[in-house]
GULO-123221 format. One record per residue (C-alpha): residue number from 1; residue in three letters; x, y, z. Coordinates in Angstrom, 2 decimals. Each point is the difference from the previous one (the first is absolute). Example, Ala and Ser with C-alpha at 12.3 -4.5 7.8 and 13.67 -1.06 7.14 Angstrom:
BEGIN
    nr   rest        c1        c2        c3
     1    ALA     12.30     -4.50      7.80
     2    SER      1.37      3.44     -0.66
//
This chain:
BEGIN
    nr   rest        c1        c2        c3
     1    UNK     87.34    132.90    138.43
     2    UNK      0.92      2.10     -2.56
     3    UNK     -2.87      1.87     -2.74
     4    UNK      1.48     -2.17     -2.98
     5    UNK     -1.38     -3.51      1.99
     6    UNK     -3.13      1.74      1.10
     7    UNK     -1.17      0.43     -3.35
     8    UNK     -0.72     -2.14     -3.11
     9    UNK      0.88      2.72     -2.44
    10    UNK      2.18     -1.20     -3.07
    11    UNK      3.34      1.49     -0.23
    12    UNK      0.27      2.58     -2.72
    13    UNK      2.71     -1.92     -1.85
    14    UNK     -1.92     -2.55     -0.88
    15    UNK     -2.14      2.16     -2.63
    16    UNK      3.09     -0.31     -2.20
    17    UNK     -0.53     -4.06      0.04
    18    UNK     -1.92     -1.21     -3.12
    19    UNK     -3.40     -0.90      1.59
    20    UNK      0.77     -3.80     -2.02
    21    UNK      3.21     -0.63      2.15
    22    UNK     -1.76      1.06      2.71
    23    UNK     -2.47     -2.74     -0.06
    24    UNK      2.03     -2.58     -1.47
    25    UNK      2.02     -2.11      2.90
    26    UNK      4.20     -0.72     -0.45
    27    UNK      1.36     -3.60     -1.06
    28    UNK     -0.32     -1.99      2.87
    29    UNK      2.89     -2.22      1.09
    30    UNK     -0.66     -2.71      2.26
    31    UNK      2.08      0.11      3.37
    32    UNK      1.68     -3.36     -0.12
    33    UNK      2.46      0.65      2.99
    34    UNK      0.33     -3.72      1.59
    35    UNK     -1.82     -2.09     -2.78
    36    UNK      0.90     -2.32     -2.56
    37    UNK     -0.59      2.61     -2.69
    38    UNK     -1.91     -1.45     -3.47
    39    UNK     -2.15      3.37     -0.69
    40    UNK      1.88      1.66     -3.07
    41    UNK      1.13     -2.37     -2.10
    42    UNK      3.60      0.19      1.15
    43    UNK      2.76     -2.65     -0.98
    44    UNK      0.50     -1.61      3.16
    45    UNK      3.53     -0.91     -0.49
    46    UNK      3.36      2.22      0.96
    47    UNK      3.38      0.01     -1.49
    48    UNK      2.21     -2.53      1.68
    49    UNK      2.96      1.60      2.21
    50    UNK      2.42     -0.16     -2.33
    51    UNK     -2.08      2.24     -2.86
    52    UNK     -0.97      1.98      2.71
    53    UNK      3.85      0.86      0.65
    54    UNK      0.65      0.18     -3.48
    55    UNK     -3.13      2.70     -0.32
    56    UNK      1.07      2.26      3.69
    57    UNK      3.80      0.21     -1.77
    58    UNK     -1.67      1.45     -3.62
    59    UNK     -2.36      2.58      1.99
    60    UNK      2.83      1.11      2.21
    61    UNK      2.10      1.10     -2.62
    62    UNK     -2.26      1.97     -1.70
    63    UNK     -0.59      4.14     -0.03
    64    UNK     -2.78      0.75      1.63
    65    UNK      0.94      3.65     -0.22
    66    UNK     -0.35     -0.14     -4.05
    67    UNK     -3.46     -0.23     -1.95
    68    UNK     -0.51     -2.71     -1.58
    69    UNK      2.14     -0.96     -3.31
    70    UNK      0.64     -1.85     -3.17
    71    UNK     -0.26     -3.22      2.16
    72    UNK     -3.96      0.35      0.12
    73    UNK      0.47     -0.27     -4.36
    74    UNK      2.16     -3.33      0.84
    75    UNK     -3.04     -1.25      1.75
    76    UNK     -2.04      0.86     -2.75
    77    UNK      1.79     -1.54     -2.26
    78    UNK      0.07     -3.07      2.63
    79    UNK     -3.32     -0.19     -0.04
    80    UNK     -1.06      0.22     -3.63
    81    UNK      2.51     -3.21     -0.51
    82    UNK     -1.17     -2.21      3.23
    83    UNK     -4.14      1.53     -1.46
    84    UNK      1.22     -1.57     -3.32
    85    UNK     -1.17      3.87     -1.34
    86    UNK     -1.08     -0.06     -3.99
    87    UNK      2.08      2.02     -2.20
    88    UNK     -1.18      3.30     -0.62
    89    UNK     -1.55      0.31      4.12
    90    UNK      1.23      2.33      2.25
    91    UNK     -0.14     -0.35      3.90
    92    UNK     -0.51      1.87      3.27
    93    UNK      0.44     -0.16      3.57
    94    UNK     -2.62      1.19      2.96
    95    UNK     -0.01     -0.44      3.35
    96    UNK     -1.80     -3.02      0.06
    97    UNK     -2.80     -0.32     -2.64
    98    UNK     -1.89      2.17      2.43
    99    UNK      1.90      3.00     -1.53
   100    UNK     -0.48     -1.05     -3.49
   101    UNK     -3.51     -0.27      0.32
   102    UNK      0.01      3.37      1.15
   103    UNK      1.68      1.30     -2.77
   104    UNK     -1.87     -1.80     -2.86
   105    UNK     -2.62      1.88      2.03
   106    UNK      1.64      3.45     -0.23
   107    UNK      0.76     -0.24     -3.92
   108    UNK     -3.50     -0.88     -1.24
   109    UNK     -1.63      2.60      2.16
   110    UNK     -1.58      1.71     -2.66
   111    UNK     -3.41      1.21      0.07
   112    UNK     -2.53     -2.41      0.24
   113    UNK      1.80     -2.95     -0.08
   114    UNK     -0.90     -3.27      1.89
   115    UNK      1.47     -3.33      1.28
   116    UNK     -0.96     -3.37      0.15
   117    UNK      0.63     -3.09      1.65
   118    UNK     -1.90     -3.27      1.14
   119    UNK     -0.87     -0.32      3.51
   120    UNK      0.84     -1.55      2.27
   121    UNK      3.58      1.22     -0.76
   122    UNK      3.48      1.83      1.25
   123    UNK     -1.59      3.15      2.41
   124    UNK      2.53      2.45     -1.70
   125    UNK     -1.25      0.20     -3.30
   126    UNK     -3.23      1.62      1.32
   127    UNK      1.91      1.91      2.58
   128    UNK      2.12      1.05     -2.24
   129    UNK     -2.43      1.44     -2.89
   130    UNK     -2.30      1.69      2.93
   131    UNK      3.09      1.91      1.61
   132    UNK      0.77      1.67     -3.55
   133    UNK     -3.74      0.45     -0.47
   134    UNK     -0.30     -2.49     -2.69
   135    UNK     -3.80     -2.01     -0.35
   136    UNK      0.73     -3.57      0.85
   137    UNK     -2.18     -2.52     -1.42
   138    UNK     -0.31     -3.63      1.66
   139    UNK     -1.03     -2.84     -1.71
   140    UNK     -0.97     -3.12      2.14
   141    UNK      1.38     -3.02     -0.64
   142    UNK     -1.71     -3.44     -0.43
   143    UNK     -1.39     -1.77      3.42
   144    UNK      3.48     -2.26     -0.47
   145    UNK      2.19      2.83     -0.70
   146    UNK      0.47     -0.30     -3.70
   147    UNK     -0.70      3.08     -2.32
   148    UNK     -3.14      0.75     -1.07
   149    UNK      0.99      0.79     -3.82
   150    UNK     -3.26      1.04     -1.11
   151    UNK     -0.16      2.58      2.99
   152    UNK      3.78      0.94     -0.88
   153    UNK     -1.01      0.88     -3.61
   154    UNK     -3.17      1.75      0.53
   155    UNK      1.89      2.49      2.93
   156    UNK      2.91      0.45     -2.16
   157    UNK     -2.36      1.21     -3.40
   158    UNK     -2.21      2.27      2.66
   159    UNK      2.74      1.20      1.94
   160    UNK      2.89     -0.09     -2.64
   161    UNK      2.44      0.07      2.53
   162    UNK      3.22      1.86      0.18
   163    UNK      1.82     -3.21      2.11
   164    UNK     -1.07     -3.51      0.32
   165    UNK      1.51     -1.64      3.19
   166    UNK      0.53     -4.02     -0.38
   167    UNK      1.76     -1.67      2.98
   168    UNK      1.51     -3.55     -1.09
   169    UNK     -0.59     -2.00      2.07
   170    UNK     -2.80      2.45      2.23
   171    UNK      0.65      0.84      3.18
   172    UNK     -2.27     -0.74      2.52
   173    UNK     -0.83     -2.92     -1.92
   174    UNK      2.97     -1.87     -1.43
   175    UNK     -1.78     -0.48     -2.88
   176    UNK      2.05     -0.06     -3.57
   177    UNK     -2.28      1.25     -2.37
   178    UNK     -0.82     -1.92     -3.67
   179    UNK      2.15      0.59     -2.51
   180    UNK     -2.13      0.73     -2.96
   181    UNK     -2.75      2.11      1.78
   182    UNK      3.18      2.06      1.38
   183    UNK      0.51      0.46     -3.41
   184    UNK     -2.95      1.09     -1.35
   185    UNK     -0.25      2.37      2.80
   186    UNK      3.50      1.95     -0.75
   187    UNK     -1.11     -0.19     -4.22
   188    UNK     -3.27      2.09      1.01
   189    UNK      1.64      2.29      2.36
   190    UNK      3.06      0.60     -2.63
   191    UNK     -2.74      0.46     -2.82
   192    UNK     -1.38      2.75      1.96
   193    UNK      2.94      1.65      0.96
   194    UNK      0.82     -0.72      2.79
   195    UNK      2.69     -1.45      2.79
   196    UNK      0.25     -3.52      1.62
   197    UNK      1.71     -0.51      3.20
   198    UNK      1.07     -3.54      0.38
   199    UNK      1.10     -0.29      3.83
   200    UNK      2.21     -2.85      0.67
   201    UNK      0.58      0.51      3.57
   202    UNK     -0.28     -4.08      0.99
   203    UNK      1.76     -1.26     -3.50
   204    UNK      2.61     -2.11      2.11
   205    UNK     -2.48     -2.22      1.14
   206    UNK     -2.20     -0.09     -3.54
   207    UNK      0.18     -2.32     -3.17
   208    UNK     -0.33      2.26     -1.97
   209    UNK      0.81      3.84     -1.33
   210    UNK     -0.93      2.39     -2.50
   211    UNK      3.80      1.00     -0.42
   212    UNK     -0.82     -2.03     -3.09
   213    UNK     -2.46      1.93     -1.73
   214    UNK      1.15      2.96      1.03
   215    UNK      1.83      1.07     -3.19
   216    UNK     -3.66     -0.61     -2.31
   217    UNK     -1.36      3.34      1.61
   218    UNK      1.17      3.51     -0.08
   219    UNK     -2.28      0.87      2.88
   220    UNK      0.59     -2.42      2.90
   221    UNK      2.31      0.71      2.99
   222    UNK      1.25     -3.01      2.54
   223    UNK      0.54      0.38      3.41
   224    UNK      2.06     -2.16      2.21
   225    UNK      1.18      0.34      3.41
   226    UNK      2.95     -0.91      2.33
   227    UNK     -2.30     -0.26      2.80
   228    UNK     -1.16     -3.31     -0.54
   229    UNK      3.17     -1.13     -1.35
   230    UNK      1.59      0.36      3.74
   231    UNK      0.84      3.57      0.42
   232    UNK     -3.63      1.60      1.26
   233    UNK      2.28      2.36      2.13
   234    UNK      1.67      0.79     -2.75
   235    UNK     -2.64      1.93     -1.57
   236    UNK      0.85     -0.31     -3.95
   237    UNK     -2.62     -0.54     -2.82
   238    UNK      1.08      0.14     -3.25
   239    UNK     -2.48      0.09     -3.73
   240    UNK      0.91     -0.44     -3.23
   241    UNK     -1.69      1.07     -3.10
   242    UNK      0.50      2.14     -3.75
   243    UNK      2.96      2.43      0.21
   244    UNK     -1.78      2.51     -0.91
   245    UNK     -3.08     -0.44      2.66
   246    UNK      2.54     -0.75      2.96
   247    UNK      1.48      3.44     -1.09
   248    UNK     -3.59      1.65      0.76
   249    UNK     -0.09     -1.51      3.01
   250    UNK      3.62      0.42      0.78
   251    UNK     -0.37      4.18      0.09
   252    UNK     -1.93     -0.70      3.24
   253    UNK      2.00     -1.78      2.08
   254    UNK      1.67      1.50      2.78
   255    UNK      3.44      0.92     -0.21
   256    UNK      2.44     -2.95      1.71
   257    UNK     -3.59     -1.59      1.17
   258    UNK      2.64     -3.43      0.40
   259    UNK      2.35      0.37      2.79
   260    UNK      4.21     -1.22     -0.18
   261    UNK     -1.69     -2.10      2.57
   262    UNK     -2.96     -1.41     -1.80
   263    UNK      2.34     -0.31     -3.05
   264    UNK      2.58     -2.19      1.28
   265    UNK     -2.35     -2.60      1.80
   266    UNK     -1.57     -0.50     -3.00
   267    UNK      3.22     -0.57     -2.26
   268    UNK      1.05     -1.95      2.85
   269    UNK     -2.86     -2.36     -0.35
   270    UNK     -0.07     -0.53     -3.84
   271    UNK      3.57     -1.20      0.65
   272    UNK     -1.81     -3.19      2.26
   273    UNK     -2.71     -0.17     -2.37
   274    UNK      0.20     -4.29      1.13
   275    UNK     -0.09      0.85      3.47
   276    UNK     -3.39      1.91     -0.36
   277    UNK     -1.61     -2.73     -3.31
   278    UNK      0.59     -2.51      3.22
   279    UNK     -1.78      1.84      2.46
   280    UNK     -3.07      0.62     -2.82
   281    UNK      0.14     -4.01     -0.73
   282    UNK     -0.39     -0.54      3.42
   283    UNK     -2.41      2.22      0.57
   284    UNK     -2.26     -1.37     -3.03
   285    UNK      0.38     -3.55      1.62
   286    UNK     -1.37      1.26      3.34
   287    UNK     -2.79      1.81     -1.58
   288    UNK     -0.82     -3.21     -1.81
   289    UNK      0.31     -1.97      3.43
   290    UNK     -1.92      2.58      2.17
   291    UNK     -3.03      0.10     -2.79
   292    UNK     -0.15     -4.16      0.36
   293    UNK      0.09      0.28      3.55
   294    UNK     -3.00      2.63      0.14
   295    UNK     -2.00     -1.15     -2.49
   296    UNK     -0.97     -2.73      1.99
   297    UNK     -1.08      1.95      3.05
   298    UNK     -4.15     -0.27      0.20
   299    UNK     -1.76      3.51     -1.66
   300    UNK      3.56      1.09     -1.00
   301    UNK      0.63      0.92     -3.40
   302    UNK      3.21      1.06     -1.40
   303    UNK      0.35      1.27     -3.49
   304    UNK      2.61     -0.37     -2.53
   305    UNK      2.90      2.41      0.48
   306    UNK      2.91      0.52     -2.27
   307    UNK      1.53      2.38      2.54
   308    UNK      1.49     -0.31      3.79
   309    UNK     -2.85      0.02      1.20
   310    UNK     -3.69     -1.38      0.51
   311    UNK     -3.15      0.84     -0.40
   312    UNK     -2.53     -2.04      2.76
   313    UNK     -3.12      0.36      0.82
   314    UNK     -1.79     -1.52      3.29
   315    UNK     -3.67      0.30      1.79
   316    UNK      1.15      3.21      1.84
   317    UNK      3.61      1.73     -1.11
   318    UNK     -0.22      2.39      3.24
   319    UNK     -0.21     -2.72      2.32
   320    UNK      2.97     -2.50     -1.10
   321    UNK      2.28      3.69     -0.84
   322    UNK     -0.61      1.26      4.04
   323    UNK      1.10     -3.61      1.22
   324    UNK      3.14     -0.63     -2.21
   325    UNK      0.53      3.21      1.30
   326    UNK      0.01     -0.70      3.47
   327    UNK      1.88     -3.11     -0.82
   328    UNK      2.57      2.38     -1.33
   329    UNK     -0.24     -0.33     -3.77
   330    UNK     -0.67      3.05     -2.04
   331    UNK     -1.85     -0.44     -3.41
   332    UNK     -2.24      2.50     -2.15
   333    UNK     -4.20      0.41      0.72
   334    UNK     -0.73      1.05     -3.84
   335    UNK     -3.91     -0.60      0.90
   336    UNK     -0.86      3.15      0.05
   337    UNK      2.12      1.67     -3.01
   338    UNK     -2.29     -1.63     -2.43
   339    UNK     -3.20     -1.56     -0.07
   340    UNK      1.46     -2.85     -2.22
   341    UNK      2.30     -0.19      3.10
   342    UNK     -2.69     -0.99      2.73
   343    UNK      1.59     -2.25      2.60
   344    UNK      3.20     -0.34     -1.65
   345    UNK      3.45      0.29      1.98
   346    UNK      3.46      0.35     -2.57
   347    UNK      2.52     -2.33      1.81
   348    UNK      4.00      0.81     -1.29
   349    UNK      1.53     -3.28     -0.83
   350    UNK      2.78      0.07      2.83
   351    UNK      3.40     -2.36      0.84
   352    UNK     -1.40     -3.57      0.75
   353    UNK      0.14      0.89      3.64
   354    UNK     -2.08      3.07     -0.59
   355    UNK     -2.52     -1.90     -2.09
   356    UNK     -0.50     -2.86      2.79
   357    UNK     -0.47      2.55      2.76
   358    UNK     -2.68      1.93     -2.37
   359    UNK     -1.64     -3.74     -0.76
   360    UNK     -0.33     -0.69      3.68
   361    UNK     -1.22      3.85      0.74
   362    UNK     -2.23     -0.69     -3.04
   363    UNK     -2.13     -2.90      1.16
   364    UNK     -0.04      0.95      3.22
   365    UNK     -1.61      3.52     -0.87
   366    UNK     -2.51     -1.57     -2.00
//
């Protein structure tokens, strides 16, 4: 045995890792090798043969040994149309929203700036503000996961701060926020100066979107994904918002941070825009299904979700996740991110298949 496993001695390296990253613990992805997989909110559905053909010939042709070109500004422009952009908006691309949220975090670094967001809500934003060394402030939400306005207000005049995050609908909760309180919220924040971060990552399965009432604020940025759309392995988020504040944000981007690959998926897919509004209908009619079907299960209670997925909570979360587990069926165990959360699993609303298997898993568990 050598003197390195003899001893517990720290290696010296490790003194030039920020003592914060040290103790905070990497995104954890679930290994779903050999189960019906309905833990990320993935749409469950593929491209049929034919598309996926169609797709192989497009990537095959491409260069791979050039950056990327003015084809990632066609997808922009892509975009902004199928987004239904305002005039006078401007739009980026990320790497997923991930990356965005990283750089709205990198351009309002500056000195004692804060962020906010309710809670429970999307783990990045925190993540996110605490990697760049920005304060995060949480603000709970109610006991049935609406926003406590009153508790909004008050953080945002003591904390004034730099970036409001709003997810619409919330994710882990589904929930699609009211209208008029969302307002009120984004008319403080904008009369103290500061930015609003409308994240739209589940707007294919929601009734409604603040696309709308985007173009009555000079200070609010929307963020949509493809993930959710059908592409999560695409990776690519997009946000729109001001010209002149996506230019700010713009300077920080990484250089060709969208891949020829990335690119051409994505153009690929707003050219079967039907193919993936069917796959969202049909997701929002299984959702509707599966919330019937578990609503009536004794000391189950499943709350309203304008997303793909739900929200349910059950006499003991840990329990029913370790058997649908064995039973093969993967979900998420959010009881412990939140106390809001306590014995709540997030189910993904699956194919119909999927969704009967987790049903059966379900009761069984329970």
């Amino acid at each position: 045995m050598s003197d390195l496993t003899q001893t517990n001695t720290k290696p010296e390296w490790l003194k030039h890792i920020r003592q914060d990253v040290q103790s905070m613990h990497a995104y954890a992805i679930q290994d779903s090798n050999g189960m019906v997989k309905l833990d990320a909110m993935e749409n469950p559905y593929g491209l049929s043969p034919a598309l996926q053909a169609q797709l192989g010939a497009r990537l095959g042709a491409l260069a791979l040994n050039r950056y990327p070109g003015d084809r990632v500004n066609v997808l922009r422009d892509k975009l902004a149309h199928y987004a239904d952009m305002p005039e006078g908006f401007d739009i980026m691309l990320g790497n997923g929203s991930d990356e965005l949220i990283t750089l709205i975090s990198l351009a309002c670094d500056v000195p004692g700036a804060t962020f906010l967001a309710p809670l429970p809500g999307f783990v990045m934003y925190a993540m996110s503000a605490q990697l760049q060394g920005v304060t995060f402030h949480g603000v709970p939400l109610t006991a049935d996961f609406e926003l406590d306005e009153a508790a909004m207000l008050s953080a945002i005049a003591a904390h004034q701060p730099a970036v409001v995050y709003l997810a619409y609908p919330n994710n882990p909760t589904g929930t699609l926020w009211n209208e008029q309180v969302i307002e009120r919220i984004v008319l403080a924040q904008g009369q103290q100066g500061g930015l609003v971060v409308m994240d739209e990552a589940y707007q294919p399965f929601a009734s409604r979107t603040y696309m709308d009432r985007i173009a009555k604020h000079g200070h609010v940025l929307l963020m949509r994904t493809l993930s959710k759309f059908g592409l999560a392995g695409v990776r690519l988020g997009y946000m729109v918002g001001p010209k002149a504040l996506i230019a700010e944000i713009d300077k920080v981007r990484p250089p060709y941070n969208i891949s020829v690959l990335n690119c051409e998926c994505a153009l690929f897919a707003l050219e079967h825009t039907d193919v993936f509004a069917a796959q969202a209908a049909q997701i929002r009619q299984e959702r509707e299904k599966l919330t019937q079907s578990l609503s009536v299960l004794p000391g189950v209670y499943v709350f309203p979700s304008q997303a793909n997925m739900l929200l349910v909570r059950m006499p003991d979360a840990t329990k029913c996740f370790e058997g649908m587990k064995t039973k093969g069926i993967l979900v998420k165990n959010v009881s412990k991110m939140h106390p809001l959360l306590s014995n709540c699993l997030r189910l993904t609303v699956g194919t119909p298949d999927e969704n009967a298997r987790m049903l059966a898993a379900f009761k069984e568990s329970l």
